[in-house]
mmCIF file as gemmi writes it, N, C-alpha and C atoms, coordinates in Angstrom:
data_model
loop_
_atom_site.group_PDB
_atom_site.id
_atom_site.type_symbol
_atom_site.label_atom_id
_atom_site.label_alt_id
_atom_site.label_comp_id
_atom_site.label_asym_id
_atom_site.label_entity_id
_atom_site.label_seq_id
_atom_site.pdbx_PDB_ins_code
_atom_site.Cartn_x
_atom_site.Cartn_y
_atom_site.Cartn_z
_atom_site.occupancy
_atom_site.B_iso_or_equiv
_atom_site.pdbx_formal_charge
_atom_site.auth_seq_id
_atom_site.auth_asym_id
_atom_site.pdbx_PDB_model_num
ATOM 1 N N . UNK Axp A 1 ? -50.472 34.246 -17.003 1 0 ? 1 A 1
ATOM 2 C CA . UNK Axp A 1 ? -50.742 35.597 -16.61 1 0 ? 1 A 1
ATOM 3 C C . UNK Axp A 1 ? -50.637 36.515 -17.825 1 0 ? 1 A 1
ATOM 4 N N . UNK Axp A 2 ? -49.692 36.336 -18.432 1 0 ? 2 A 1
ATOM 5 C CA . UNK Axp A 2 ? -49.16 37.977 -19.361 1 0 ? 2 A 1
ATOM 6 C C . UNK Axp A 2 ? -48.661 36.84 -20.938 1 0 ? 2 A 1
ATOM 7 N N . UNK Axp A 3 ? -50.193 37.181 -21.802 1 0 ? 3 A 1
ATOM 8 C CA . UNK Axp A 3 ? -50.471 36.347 -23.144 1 0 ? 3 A 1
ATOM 9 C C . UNK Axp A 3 ? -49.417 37.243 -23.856 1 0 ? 3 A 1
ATOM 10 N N . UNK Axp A 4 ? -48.987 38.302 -23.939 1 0 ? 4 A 1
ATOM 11 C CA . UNK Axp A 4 ? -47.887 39.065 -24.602 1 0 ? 4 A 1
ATOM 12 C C . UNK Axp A 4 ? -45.913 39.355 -24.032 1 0 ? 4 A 1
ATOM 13 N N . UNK Axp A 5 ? -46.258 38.522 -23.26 1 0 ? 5 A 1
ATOM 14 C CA . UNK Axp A 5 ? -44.691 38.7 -22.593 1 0 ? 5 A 1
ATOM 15 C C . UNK Axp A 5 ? -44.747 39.816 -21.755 1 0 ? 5 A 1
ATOM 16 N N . UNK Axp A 6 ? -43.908 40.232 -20.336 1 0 ? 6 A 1
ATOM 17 C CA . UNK Axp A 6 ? -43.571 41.284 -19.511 1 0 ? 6 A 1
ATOM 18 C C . UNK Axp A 6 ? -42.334 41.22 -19.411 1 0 ? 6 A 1
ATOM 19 N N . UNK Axp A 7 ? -42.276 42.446 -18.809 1 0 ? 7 A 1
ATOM 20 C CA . UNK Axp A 7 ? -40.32 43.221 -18.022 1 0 ? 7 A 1
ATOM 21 C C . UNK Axp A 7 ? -40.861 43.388 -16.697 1 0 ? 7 A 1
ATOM 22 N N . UNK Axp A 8 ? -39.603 43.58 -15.944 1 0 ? 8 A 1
ATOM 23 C CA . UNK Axp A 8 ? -39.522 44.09 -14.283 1 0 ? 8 A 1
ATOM 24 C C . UNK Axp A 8 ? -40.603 43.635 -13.702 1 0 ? 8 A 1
ATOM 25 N N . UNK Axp A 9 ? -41.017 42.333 -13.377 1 0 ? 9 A 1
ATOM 26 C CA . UNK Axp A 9 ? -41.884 42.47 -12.572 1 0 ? 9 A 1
ATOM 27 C C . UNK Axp A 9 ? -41.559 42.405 -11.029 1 0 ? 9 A 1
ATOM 28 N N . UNK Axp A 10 ? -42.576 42.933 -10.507 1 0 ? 10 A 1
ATOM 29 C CA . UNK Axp A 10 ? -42.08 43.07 -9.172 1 0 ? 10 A 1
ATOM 30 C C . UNK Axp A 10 ? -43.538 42.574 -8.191 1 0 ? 10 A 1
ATOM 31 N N . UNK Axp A 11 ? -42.915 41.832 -7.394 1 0 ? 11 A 1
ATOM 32 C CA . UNK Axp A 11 ? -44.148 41.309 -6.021 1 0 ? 11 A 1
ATOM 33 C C . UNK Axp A 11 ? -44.938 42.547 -5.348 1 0 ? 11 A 1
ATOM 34 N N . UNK Axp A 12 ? -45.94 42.654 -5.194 1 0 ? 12 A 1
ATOM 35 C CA . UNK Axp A 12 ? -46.284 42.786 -3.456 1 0 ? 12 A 1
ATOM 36 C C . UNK Axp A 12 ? -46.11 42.607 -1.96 1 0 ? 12 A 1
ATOM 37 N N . UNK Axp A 13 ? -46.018 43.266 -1.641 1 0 ? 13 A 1
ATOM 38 C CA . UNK Axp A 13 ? -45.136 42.67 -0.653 1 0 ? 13 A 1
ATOM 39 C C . UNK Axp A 13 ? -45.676 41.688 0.185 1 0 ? 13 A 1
ATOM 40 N N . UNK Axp A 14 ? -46.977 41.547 0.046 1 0 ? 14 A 1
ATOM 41 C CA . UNK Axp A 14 ? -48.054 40.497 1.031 1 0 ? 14 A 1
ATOM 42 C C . UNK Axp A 14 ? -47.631 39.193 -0.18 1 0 ? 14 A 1
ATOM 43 N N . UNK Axp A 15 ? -47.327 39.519 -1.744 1 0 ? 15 A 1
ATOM 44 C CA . UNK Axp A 15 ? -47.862 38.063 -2.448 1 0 ? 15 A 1
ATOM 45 C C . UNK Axp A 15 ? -48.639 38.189 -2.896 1 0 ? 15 A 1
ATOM 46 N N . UNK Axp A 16 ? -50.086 38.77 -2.598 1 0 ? 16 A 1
ATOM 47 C CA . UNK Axp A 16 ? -51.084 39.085 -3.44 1 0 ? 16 A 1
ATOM 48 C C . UNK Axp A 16 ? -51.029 39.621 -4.799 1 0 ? 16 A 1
ATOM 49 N N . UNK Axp A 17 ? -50.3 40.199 -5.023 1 0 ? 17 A 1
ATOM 50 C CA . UNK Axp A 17 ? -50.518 40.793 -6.559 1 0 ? 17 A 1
ATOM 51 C C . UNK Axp A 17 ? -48.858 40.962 -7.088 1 0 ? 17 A 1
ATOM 52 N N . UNK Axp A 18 ? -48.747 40.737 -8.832 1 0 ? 18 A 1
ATOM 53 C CA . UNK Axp A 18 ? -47.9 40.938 -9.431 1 0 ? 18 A 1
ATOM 54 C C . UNK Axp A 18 ? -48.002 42.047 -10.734 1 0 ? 18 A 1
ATOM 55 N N . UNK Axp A 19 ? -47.057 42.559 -10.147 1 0 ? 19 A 1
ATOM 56 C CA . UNK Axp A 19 ? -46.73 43.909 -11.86 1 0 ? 19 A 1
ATOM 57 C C . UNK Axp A 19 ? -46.091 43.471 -12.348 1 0 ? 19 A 1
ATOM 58 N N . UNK Axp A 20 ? -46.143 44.258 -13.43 1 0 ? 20 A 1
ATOM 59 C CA . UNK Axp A 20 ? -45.07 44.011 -14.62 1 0 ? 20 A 1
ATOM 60 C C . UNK Axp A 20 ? -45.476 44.826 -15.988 1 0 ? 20 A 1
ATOM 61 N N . UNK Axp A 21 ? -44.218 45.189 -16.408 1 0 ? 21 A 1
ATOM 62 C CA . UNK Axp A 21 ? -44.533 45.968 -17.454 1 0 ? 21 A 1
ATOM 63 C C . UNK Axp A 21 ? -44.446 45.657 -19.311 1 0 ? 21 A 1
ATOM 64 N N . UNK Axp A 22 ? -45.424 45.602 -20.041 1 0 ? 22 A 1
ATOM 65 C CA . UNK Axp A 22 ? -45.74 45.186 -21.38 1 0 ? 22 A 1
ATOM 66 C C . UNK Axp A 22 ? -44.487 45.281 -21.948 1 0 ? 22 A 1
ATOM 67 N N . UNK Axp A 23 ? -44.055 45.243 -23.259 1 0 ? 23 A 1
ATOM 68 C CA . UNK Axp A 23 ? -43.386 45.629 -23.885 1 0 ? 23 A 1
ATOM 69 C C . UNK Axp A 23 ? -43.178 46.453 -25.024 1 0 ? 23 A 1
ATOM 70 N N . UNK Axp A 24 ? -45.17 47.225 -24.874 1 0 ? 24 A 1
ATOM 71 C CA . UNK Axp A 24 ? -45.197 48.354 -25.165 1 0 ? 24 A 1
ATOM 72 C C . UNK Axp A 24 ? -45.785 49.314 -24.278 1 0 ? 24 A 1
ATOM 73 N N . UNK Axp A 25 ? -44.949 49.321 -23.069 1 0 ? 25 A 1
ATOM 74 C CA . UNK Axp A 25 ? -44.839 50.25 -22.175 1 0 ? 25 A 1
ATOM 75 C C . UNK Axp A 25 ? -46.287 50.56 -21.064 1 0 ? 25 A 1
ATOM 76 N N . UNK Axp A 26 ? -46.873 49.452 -20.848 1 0 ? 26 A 1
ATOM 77 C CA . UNK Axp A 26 ? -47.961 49.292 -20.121 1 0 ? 26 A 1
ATOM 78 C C . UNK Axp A 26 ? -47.76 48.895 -18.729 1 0 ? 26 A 1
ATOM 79 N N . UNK Axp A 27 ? -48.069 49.408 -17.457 1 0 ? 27 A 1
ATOM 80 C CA . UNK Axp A 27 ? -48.05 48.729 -16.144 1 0 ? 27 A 1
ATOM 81 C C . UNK Axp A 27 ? -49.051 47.746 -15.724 1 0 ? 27 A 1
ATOM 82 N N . UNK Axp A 28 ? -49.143 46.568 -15.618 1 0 ? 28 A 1
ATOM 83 C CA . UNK Axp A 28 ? -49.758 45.723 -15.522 1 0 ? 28 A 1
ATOM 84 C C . UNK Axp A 28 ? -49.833 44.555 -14.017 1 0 ? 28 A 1
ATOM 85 N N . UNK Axp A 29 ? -51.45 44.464 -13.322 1 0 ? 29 A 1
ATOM 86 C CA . UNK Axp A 29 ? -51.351 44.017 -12.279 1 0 ? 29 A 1
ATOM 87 C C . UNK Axp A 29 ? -52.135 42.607 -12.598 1 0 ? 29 A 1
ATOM 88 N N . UNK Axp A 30 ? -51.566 41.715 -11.599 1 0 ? 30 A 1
ATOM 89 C CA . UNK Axp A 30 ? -52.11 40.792 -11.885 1 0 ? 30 A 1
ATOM 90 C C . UNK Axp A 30 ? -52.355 39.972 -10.735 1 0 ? 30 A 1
ATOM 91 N N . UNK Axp A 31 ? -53.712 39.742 -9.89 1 0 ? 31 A 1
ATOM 92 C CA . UNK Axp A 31 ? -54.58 39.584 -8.75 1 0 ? 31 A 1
ATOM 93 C C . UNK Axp A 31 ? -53.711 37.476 -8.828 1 0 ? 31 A 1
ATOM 94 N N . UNK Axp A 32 ? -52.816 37.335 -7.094 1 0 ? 32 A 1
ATOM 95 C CA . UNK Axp A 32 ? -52.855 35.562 -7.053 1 0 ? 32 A 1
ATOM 96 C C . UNK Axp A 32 ? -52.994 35.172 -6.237 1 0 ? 32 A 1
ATOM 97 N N . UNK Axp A 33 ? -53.616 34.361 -6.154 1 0 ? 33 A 1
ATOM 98 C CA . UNK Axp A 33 ? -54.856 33.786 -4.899 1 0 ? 33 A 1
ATOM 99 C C . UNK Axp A 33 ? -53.527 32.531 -4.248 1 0 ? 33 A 1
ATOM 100 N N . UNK Axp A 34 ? -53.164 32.906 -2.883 1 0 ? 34 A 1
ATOM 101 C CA . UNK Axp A 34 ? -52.791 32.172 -2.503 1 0 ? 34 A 1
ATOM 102 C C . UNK Axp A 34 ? -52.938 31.308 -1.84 1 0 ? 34 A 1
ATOM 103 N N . UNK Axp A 35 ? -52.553 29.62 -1.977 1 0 ? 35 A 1
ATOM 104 C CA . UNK Axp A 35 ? -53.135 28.439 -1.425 1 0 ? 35 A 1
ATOM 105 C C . UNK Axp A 35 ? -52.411 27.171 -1.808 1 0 ? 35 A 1
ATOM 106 N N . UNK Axp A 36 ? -52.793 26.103 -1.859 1 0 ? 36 A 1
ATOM 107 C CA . UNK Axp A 36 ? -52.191 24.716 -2.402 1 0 ? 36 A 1
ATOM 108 C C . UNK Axp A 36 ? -52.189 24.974 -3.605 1 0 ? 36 A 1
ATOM 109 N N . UNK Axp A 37 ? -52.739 25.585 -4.269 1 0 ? 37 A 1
ATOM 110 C CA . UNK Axp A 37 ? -52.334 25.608 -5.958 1 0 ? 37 A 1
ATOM 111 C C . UNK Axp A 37 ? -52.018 27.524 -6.48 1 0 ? 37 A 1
ATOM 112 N N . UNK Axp A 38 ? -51.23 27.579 -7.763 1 0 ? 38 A 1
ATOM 113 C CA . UNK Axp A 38 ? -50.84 28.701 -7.724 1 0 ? 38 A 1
ATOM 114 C C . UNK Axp A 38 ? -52.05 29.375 -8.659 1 0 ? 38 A 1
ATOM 115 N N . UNK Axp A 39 ? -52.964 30.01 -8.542 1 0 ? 39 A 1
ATOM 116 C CA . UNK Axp A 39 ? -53.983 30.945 -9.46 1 0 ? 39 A 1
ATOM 117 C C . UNK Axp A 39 ? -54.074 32.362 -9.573 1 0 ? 39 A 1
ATOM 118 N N . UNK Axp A 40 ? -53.217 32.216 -10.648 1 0 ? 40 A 1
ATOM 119 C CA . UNK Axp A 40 ? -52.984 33.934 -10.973 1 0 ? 40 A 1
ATOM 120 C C . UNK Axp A 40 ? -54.416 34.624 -11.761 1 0 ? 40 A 1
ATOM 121 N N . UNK Axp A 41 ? -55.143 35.724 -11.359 1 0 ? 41 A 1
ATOM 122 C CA . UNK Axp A 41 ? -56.116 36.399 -12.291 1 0 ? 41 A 1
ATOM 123 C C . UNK Axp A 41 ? -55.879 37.301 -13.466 1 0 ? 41 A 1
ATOM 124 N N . UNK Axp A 42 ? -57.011 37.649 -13.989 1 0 ? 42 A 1
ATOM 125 C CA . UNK Axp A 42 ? -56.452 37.922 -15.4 1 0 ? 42 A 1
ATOM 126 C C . UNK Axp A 42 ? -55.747 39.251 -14.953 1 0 ? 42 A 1
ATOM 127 N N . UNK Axp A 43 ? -54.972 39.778 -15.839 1 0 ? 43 A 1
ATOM 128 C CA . UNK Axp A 43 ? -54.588 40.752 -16.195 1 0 ? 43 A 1
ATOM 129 C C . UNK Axp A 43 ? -54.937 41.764 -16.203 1 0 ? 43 A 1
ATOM 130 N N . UNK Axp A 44 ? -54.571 43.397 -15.33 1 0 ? 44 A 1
ATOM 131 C CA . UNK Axp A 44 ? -55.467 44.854 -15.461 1 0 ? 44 A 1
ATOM 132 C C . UNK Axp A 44 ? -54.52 45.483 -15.62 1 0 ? 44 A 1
ATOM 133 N N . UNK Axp A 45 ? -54.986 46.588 -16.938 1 0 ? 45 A 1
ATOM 134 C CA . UNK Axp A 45 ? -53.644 47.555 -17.115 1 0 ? 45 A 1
ATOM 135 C C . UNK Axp A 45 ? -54.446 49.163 -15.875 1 0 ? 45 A 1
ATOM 136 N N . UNK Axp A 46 ? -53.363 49.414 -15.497 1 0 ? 46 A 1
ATOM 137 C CA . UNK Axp A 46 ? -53.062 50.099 -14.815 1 0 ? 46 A 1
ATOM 138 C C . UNK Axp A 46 ? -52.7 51.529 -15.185 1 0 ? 46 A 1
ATOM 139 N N . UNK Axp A 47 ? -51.721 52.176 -15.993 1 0 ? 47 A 1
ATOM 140 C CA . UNK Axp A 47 ? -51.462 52.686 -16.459 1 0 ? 47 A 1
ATOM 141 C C . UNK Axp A 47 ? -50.768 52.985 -17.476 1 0 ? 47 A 1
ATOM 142 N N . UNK Axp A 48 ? -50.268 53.807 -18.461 1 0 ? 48 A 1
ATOM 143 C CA . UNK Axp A 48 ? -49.009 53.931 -19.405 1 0 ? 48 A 1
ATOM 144 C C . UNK Axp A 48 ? -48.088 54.421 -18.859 1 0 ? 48 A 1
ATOM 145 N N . UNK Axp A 49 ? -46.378 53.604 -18.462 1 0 ? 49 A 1
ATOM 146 C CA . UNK Axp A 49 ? -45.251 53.953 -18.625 1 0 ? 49 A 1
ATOM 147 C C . UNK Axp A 49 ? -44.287 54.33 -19.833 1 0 ? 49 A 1
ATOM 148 N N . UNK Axp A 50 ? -44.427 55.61 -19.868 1 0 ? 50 A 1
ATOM 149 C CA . UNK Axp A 50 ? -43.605 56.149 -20.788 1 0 ? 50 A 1
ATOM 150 C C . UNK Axp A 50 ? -42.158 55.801 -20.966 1 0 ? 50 A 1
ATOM 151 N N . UNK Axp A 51 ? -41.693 55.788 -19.536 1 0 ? 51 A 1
ATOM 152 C CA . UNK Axp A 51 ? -39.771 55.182 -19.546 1 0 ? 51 A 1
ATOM 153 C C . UNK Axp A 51 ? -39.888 54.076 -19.869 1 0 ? 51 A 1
ATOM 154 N N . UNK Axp A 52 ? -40.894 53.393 -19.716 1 0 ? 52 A 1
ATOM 155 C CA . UNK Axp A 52 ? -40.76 51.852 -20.452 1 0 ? 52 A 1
ATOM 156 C C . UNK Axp A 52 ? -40.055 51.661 -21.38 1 0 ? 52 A 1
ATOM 157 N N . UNK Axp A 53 ? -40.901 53.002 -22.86 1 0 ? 53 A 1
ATOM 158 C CA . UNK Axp A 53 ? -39.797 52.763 -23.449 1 0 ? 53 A 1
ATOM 159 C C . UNK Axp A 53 ? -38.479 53.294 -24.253 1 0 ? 53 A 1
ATOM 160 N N . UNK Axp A 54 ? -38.484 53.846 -23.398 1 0 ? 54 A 1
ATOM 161 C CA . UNK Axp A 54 ? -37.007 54.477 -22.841 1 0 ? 54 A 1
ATOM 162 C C . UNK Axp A 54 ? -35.731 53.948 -22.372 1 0 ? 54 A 1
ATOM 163 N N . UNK Axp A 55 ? -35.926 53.101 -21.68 1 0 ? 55 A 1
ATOM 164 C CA . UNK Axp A 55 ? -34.925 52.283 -20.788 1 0 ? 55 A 1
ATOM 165 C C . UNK Axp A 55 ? -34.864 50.718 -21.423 1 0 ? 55 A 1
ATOM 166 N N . UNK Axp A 56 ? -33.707 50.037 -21.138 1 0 ? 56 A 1
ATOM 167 C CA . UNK Axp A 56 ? -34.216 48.692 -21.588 1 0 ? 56 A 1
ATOM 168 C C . UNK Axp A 56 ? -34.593 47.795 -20.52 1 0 ? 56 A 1
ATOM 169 N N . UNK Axp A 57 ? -34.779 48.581 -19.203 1 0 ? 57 A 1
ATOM 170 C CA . UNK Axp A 57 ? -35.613 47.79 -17.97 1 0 ? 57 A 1
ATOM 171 C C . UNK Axp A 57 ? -36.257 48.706 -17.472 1 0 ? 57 A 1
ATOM 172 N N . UNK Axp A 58 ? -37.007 49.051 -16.869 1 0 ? 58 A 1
ATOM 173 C CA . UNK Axp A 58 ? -37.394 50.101 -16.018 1 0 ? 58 A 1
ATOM 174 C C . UNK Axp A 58 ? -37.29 49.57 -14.793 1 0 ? 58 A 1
ATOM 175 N N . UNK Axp A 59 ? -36.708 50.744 -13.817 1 0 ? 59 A 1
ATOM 176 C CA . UNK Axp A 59 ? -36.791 50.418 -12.25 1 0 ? 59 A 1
ATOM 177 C C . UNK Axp A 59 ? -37.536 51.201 -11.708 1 0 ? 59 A 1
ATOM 178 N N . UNK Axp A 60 ? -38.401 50.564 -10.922 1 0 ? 60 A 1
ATOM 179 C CA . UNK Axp A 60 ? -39.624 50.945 -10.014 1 0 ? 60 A 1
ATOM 180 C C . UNK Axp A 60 ? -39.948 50.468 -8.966 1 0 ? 60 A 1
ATOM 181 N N . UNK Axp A 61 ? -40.492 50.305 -7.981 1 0 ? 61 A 1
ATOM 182 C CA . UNK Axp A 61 ? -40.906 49.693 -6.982 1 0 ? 61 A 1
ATOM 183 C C . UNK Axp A 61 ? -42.397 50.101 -6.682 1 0 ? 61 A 1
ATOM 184 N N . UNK Axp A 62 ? -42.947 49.372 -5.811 1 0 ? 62 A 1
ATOM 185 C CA . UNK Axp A 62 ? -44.153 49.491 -5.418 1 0 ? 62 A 1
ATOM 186 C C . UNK Axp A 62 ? -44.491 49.424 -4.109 1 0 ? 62 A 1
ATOM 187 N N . UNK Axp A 63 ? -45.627 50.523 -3.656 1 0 ? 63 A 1
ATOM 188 C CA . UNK Axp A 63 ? -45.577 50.542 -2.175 1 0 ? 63 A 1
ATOM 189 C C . UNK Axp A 63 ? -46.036 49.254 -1.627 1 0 ? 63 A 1
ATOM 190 N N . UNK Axp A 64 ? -46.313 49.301 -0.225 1 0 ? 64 A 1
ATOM 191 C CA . UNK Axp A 64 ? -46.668 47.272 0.842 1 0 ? 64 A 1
ATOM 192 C C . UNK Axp A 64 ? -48.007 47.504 0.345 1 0 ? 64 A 1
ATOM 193 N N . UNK Axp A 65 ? -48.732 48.57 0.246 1 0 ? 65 A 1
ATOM 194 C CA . UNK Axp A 65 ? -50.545 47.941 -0.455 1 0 ? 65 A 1
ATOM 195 C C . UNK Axp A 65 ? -50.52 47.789 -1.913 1 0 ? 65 A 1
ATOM 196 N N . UNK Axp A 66 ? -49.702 48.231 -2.656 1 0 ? 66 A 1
ATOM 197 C CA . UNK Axp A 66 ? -49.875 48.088 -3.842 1 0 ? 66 A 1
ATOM 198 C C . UNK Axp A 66 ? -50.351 49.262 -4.607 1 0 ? 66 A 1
ATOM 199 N N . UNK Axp A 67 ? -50.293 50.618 -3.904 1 0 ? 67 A 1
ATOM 200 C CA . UNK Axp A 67 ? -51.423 51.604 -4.429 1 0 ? 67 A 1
ATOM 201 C C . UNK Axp A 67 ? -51.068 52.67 -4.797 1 0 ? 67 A 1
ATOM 202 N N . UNK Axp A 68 ? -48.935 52.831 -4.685 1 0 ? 68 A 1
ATOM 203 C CA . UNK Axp A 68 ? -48.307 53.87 -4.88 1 0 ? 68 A 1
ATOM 204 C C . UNK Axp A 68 ? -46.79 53.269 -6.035 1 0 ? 68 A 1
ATOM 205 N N . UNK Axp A 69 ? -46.528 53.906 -6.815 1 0 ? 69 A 1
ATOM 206 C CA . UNK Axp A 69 ? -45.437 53.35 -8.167 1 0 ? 69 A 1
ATOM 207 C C . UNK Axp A 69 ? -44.312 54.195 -7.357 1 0 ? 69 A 1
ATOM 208 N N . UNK Axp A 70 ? -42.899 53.841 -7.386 1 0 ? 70 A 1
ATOM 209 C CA . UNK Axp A 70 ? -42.03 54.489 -8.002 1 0 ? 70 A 1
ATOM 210 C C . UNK Axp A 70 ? -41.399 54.341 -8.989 1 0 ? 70 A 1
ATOM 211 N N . UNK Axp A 71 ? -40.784 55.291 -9.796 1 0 ? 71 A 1
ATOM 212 C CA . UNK Axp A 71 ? -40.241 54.85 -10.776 1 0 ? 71 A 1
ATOM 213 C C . UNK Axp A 71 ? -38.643 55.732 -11.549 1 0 ? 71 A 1
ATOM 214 N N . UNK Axp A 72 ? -37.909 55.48 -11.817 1 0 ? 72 A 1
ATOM 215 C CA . UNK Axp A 72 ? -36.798 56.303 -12.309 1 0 ? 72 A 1
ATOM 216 C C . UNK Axp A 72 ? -37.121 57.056 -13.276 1 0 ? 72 A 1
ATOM 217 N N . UNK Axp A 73 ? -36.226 58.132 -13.506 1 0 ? 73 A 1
ATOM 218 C CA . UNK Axp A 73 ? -36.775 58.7 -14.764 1 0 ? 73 A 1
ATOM 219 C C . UNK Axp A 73 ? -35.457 59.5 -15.262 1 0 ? 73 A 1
ATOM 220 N N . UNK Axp A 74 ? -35.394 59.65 -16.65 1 0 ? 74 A 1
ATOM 221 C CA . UNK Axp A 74 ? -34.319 60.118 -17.356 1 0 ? 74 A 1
ATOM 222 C C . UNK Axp A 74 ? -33.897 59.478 -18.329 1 0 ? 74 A 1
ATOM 223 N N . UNK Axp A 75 ? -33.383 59.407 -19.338 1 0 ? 75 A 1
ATOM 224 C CA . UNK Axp A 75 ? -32.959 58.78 -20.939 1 0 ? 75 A 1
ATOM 225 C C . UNK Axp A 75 ? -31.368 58.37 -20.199 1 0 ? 75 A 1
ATOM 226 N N . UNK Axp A 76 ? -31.11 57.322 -21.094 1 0 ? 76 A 1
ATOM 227 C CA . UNK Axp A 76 ? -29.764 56.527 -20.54 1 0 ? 76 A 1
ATOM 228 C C . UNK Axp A 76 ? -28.899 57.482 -21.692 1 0 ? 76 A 1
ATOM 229 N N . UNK Axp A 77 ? -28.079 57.345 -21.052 1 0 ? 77 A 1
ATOM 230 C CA . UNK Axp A 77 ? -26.705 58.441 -21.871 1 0 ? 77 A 1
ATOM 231 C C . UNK Axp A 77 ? -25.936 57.089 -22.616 1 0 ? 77 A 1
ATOM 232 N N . UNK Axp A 78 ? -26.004 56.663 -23.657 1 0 ? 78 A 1
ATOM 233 C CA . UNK Axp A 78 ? -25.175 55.679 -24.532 1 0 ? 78 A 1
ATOM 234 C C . UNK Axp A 78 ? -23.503 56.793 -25.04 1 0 ? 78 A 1
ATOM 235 N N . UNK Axp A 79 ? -23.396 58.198 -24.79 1 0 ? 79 A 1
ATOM 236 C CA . UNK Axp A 79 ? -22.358 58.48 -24.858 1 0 ? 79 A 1
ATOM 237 C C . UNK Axp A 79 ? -21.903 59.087 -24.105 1 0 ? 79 A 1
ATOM 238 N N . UNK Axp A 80 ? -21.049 58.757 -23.174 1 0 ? 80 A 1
ATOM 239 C CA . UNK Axp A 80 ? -21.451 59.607 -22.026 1 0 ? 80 A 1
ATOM 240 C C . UNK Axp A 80 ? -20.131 60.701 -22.334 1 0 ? 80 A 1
ATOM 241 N N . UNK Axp A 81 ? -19.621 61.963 -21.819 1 0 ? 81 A 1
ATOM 242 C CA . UNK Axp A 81 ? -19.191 62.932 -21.725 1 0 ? 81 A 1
ATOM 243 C C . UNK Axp A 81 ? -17.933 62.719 -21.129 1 0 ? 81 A 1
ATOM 244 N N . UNK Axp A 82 ? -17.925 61.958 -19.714 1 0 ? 82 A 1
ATOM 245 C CA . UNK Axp A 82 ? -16.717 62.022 -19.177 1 0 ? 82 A 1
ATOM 246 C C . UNK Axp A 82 ? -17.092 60.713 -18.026 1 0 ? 82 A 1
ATOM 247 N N . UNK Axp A 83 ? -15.897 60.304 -17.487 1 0 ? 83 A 1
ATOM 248 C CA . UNK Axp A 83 ? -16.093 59.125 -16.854 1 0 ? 83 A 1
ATOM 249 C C . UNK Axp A 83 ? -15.056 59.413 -15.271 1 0 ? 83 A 1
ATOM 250 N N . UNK Axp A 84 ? -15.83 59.47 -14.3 1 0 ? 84 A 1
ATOM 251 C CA . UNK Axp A 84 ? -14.63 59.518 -12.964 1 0 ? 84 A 1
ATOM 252 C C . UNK Axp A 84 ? -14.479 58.734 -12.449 1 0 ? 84 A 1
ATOM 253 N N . UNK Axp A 85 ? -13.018 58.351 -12.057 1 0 ? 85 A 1
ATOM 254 C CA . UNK Axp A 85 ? -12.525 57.087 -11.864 1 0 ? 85 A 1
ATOM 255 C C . UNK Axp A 85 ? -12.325 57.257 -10.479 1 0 ? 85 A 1
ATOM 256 N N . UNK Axp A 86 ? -12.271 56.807 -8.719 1 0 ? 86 A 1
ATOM 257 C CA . UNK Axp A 86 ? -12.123 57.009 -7.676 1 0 ? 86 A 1
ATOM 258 C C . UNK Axp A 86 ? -10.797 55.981 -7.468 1 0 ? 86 A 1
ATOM 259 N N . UNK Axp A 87 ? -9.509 56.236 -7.232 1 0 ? 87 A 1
ATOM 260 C CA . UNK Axp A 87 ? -8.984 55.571 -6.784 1 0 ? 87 A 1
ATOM 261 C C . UNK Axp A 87 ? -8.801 55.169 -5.314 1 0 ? 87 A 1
ATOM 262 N N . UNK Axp A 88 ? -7.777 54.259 -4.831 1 0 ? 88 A 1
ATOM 263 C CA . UNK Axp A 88 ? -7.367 54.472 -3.109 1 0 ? 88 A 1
ATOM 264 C C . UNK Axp A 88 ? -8.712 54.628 -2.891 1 0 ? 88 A 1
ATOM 265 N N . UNK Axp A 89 ? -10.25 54.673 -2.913 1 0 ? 89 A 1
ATOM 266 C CA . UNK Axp A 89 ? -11.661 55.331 -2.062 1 0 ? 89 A 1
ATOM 267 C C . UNK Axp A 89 ? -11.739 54.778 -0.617 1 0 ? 89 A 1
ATOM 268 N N . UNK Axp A 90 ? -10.707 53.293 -0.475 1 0 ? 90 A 1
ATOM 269 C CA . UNK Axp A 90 ? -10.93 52.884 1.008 1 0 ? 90 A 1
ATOM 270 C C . UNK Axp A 90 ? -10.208 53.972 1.724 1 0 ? 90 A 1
ATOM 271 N N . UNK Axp A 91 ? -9.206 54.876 1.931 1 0 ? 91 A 1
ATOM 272 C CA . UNK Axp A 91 ? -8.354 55.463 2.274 1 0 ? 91 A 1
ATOM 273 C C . UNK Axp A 91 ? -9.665 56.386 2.904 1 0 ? 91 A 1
ATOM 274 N N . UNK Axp A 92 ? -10.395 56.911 1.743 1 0 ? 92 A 1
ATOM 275 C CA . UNK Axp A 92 ? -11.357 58.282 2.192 1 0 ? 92 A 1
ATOM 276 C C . UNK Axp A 92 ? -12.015 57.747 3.339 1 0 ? 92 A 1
ATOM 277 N N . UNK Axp A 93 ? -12.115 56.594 3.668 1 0 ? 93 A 1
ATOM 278 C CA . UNK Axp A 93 ? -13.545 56.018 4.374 1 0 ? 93 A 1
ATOM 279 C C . UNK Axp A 93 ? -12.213 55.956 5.682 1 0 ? 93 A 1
ATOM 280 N N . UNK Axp A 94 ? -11.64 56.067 6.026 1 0 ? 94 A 1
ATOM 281 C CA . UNK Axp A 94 ? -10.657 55.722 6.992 1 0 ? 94 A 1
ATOM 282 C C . UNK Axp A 94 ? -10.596 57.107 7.976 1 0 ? 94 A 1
ATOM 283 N N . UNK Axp A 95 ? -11.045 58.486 6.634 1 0 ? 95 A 1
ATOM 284 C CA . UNK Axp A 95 ? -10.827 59.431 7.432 1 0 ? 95 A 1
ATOM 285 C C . UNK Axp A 95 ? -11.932 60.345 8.109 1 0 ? 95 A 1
């Protein structure tokens, strides 16, 4: 399927088709004929994901036809500011 390597790929939900994203930040579908043998079709870029490369995975999902992206968005904080710690949290759930 993918002569350059992919990230995140993610199914369809029928099986019919697989994404996945380049590793220079390309969304990529890829048409598989299901039957006794596995035949994946070539490769269609789709669009440019910018968080691609941004993130060192991108999370996205895809709608049941295949015809709607989601995707996260925001730069990862490598320093972050402050950190909150929840202790006892089963206690809260009790009340």
């Amino acid at each position: 399927m993918s002569t350059a390597g992919g990230l995140s790929p993610v199914w369809r939900r029928d099986g019919k088709e697989l994404f996945y994203i380049t590793p220079d930040g390309k969304l990529m579908a890829v048409e598989i004929k299901i039957g006794s043998t596995f035949e994946p079709g070539v490769p269609k870029l789709l669009f440019d994901v910018a968080i691609a490369r941004t993130l060192a995975t991108s999370v996205y999902d895809v709608s049941t036809d295949g015809q709607r992206f989601l995707f996260t968005s925001g730069q990862l904080d490598t320093n972050p500011s402050s950190l909150a710690v929840i202790v006892n949290w089963t206690a809260e759930l009790k009340k």
